[in-house]
C-alpha positions in Angstrom: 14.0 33.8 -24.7 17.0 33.7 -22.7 15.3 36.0 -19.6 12.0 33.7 -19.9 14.0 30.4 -18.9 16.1 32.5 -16.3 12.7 33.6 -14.3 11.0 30.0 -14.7 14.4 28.7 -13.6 14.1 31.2 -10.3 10.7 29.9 -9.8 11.1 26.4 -10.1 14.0 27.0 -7.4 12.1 29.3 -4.8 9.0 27.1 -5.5 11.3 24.1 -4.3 12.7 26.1 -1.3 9.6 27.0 -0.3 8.4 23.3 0.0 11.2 22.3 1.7 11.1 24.8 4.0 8.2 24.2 4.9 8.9 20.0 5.3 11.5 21.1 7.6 9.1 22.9 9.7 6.8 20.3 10.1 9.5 17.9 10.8 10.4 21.0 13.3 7.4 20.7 15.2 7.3 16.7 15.3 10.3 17.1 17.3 9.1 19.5 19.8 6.2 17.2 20.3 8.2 14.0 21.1 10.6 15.8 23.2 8.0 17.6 25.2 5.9 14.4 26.1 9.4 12.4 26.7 10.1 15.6 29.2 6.4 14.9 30.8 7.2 11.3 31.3 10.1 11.4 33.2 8.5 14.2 35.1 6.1 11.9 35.9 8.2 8.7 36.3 7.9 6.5 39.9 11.4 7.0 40.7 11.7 10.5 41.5 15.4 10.7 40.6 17.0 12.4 37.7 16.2 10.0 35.2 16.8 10.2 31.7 14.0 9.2 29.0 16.9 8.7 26.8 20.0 6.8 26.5 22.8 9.1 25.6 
């Protein structure tokens, strides 16, 4: 009985791991986006100067 609740426990955990995992991939990637579009509009921006899109 004992080794039955120890592999459901392992799964429960990996299964959890695996999900959050793969949140923080997604949140990841929604990163990359933002930055990469705030790097296209300063490159684009009317000043020409080294600008910075943000504020620290």
């Amino acid at each position: 009985m004992v080794p039955v609740l120890l592999v459901l426990l392992l799964a429960l955990i990996l299964f959890g791991a695996g999900f959050a995992v793969k949140v923080l991939w997604y949140i990841a990637l929604a990163v990359l986006v933002i930055w990469l579009l705030g790097f296209l509009v300063r490159s684009t921006s009317p000043s020409g100067g080294r600008s910075r899109w943000y504020r620290w």
